[in-house]
FISE-922819 format. One record per residue (C-alpha): residue in three letters; x, y, z negated. Coordinates in steps of 0.05 Angstrom, whole numbers, padded with zeros to 5 digits, always signed. Layout:
ALAXYZ/...
//
This chain:
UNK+00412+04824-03202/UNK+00440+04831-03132/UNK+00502+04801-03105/UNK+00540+04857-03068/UNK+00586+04794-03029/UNK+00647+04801-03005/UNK+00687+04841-02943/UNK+00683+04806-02879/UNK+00742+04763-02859/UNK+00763+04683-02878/UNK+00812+04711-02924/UNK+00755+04742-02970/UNK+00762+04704-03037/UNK+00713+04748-03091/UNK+00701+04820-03110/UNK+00686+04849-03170/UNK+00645+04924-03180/UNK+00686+04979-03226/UNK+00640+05040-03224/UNK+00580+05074-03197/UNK+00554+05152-03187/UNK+00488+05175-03188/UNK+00481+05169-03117/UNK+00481+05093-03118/UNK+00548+05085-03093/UNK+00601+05040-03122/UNK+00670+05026-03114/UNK+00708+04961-03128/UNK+00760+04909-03117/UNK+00764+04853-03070/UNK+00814+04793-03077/UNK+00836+04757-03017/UNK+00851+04675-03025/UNK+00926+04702-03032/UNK+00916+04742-03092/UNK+00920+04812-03058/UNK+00870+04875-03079/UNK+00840+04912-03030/UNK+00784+04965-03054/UNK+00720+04977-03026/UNK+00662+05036-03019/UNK+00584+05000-03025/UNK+00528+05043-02998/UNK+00473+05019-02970/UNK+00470+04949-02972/UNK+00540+04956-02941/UNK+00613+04940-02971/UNK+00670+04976-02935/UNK+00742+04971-02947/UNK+00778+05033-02954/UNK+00836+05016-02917/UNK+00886+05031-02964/UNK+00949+04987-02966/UNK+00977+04952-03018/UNK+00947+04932-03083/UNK+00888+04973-03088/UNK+00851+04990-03161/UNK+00797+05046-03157/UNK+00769+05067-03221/UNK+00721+05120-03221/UNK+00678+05150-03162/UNK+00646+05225-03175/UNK+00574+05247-03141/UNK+00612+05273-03075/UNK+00631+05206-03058/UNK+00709+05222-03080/UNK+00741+05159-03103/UNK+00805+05148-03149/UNK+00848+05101-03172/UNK+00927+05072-03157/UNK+00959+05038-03108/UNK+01016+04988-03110/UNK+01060+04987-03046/UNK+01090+04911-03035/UNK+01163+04957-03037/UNK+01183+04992-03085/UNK+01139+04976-03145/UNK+01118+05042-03161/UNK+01040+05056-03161/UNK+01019+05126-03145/UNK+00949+05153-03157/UNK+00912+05168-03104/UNK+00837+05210-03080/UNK+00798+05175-03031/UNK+00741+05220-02989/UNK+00703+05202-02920/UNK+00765+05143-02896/UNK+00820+05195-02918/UNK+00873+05169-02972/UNK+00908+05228-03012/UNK+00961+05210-03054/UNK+00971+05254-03120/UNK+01044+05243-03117/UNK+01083+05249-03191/UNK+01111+05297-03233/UNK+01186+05323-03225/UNK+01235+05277-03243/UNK+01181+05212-03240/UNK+01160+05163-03189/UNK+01097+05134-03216/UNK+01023+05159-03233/UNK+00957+05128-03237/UNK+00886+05168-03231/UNK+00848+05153-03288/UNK+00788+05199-03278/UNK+00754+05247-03226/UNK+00698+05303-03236/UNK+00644+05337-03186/UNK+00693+05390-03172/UNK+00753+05337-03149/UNK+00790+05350-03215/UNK+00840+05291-03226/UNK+00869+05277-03296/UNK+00911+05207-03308/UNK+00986+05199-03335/UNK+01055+05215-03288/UNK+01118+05191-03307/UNK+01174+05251-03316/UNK+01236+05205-03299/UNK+01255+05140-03278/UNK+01260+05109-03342/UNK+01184+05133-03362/UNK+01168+05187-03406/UNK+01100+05193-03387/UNK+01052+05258-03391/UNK+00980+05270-03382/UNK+00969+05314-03316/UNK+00914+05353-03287/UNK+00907+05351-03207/UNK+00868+05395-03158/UNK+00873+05432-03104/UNK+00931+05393-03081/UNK+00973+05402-03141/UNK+00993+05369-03205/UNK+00992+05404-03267/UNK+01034+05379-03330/UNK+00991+05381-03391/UNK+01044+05369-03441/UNK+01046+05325-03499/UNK+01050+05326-03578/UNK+01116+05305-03580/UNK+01116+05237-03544/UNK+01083+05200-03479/UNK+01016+05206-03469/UNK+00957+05199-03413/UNK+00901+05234-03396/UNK+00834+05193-03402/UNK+00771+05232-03374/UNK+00749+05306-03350/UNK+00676+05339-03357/UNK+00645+05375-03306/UNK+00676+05435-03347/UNK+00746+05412-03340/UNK+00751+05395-03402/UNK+00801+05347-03410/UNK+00815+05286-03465/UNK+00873+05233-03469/UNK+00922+05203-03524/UNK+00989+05226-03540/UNK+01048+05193-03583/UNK+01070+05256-03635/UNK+01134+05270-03667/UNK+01131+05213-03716/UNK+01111+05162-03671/UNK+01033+05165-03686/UNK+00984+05162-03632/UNK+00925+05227-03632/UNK+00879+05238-03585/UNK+00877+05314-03558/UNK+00827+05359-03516/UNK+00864+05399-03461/UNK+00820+05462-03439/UNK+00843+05531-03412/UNK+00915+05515-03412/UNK+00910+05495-03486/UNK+00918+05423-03515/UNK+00891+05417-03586/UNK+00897+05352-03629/UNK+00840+05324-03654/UNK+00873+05292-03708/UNK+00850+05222-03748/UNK+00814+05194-03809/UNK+00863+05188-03854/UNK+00911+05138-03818/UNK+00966+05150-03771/UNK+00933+05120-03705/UNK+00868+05148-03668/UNK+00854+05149-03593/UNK+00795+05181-03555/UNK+00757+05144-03495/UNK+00707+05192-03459/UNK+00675+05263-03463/UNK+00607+05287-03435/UNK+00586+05365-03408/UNK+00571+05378-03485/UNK+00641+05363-03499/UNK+00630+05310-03544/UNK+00686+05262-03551/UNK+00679+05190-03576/UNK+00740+05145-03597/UNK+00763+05107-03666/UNK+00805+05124-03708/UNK+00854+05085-03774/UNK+00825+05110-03840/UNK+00873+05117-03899/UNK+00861+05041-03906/UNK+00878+05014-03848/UNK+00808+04996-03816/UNK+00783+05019-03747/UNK+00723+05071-03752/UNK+00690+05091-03695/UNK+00690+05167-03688/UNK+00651+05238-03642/UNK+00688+05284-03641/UNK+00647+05349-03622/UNK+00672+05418-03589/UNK+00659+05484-03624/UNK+00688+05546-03592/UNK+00756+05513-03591/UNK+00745+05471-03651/UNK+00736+05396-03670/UNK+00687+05377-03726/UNK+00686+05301-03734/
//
């Protein structure tokens, strides 16, 4: 075990490690002795802070070194999601008609899924960014959030549907398919690999929690 420490400074109070990429790199938080987040690139032997302001939470960093995760300015409270590559902060902005997002996940290619709210009051959807802009993936009838993205661009997240139910979809070529559940009315999906398998739980017709794959097939989902 190795203690990565904490940012220089007398106002450094602990730190705590969130992910890593296959080039050894890892991205965190850092809380100061007043309670305030700041996140933080190790490489190296080496902890740097990014030098975002605000409340800081990186999530994910991909093998390029790209980092993402939200921000929360001191005024207004709205966090925005936000790419971090080589000291530059981009932020991902929202969708039209909202003022919040958070970046949930990031591929090789700098492909951004997370959830952006459509107006003020919420009504959250799953989005896609890259290349600068933010794609609205839709829902199944209520909110929902994007979760993770293959290096395909495959795309997986949770939305509510018409009758209030929660179902996990897959999001690929412009298409968002429902994966559907085992029996119950509730079933969310967590993470997908280059195969595009998809792991989760889903309620079964009785009520319990199963843990489910979910596995693509030219478009399809066999569970």
């Amino acid at each position: 075990m190795t203690a990565l420490g904490t940012l220089p400074g007398r106002y450094s109070y602990s730190s705590e490690a969130v992910a890593i990429n296959e080039r050894g790199q890892i991205v965190g938080t850092r809380a100061t002795k007043n309670f305030s987040q700041h996140g933080f690139l190790w490489q190296a032997g080496r902890m740097v802070d990014l030098g975002i302001r605000g409340t800081v939470h990186p999530v994910a960093i991909n093998e390029r070194g790209q980092i993402v995760g939200s921000t929360f300015p001191s005024y207004p409270w709205q966090t925005h999601g936000f790419v971090w590559a080589h000291g530059r902060k981009t932020d991902l902005g929202t969708l039209p008609g909202g003022t919040r997002s958070e970046a949930l996940a990031i591929n090789v290619r700098g492909q951004v899924v997370g959830w952006a709210s459509t107006t003020d009051a919420g009504g959250n959807h799953p989005f896609l960014w890259e290349t600068g802009k933010m794609r609205d993936l839709g829902t199944r009838g209520g909110t929902g959030r994007a979760v993770a993205i293959n290096q395909r661009g495959q795309v997986v997240g949770t939305s509510a549907t018409a009758r209030g139910n929660t179902h996990p979809f897959t999001w690929q070529n412009g298409k968002m398919t429902d994966l559907g559940t085992l029996g119950g009315g509730t079933s969310v999906a967590t993470a997908i690999n280059d195969k595009g398998q998809i792991v989760g739980w889903s309620a079964t017709k009785t009520g319990q929690k199963h843990a489910v794959l979910w596995t693509l097939r030219s478009g399809k989902s066999v569970r």
